[in-house]
C-alpha positions in Angstrom: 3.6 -96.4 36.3 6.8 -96.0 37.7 6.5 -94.3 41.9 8.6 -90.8 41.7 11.7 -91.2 44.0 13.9 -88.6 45.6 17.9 -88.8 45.4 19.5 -86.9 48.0 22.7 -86.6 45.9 24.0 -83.0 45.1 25.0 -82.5 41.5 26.5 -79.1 40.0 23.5 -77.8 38.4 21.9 -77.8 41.7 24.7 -75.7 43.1 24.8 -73.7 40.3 20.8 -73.0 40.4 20.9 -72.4 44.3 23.7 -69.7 43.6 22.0 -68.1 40.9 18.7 -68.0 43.1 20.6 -66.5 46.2 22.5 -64.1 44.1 19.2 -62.6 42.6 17.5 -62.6 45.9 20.9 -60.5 47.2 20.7 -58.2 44.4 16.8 -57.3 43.9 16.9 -56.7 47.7 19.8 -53.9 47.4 18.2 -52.9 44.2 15.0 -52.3 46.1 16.9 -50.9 49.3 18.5 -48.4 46.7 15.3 -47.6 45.2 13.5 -46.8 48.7 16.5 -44.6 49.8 15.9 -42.5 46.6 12.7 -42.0 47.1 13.2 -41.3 50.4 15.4 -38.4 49.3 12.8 -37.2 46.7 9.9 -37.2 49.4 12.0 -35.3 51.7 13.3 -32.5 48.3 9.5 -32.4 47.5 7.9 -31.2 50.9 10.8 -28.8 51.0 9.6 -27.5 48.1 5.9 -27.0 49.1 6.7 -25.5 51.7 8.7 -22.7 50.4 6.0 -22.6 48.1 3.0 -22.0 50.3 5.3 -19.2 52.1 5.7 -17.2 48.9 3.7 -14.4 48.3 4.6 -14.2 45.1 3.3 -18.2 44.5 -0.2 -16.7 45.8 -0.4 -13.8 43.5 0.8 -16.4 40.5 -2.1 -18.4 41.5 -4.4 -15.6 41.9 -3.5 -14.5 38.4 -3.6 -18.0 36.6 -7.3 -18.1 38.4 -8.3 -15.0 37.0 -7.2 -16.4 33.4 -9.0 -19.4 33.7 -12.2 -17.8 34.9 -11.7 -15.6 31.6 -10.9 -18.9 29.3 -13.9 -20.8 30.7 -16.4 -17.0 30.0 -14.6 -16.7 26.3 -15.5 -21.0 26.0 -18.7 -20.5 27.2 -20.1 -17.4 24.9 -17.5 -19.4 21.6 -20.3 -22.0 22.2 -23.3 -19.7 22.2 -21.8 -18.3 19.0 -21.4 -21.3 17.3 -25.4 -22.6 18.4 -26.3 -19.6 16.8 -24.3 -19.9 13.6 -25.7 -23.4 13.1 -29.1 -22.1 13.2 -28.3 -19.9 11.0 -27.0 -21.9 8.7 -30.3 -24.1 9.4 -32.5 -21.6 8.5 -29.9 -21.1 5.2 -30.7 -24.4 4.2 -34.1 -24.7 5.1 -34.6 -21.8 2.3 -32.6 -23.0 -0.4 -34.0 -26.6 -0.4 -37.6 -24.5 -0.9 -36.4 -23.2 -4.5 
């Protein structure tokens, strides 16, 4: 088995690698610093945002309302699901009777 040995001559492919490498180092770090900026710039629209929302009245009585509809949609689920217990019983009992004959 031959020992491994290290030549310390430069040849283009190595240039050519090491540029490539530093290159797309250099460009995913400004892709990156771009990337934080924007965010940066979204973070600061979005708490603007919230706030104007929490100091509109109107925002409360939206959310008011939308609670109010939900508390109704969650009364009309729950007695749609009593209904339905009793129409399979129903429909039990149905059964039950015509198997008999």
């Amino acid at each position: 088995m031959t020992k491994p040995t290290f030549d310390m001559r430069i040849s283009l492919g190595n240039i050519i690698a090491a540029a490539a490498f530093a290159l797309s180092v250099a460009g995913a770090y400004y892709a990156l610093r771009s990337d934080a900026s924007a965010n940066q710039q979204d973070i600061t629209e979005i708490k603007g945002s919230i706030s104007d929302l929490q100091q509109s009245s109107a925002t409360k009585e939206d959310v008011k309302f939308l609670q109010s509809r939900v508390s109704g949609i969650e009364a009309y689920k729950d007695d749609t699901i009593d209904r339905m217990a009793r129409v399979e019983t129903k429909v039990d009992q149905v059964l039950k009777e015509l198997q008999k004959r």
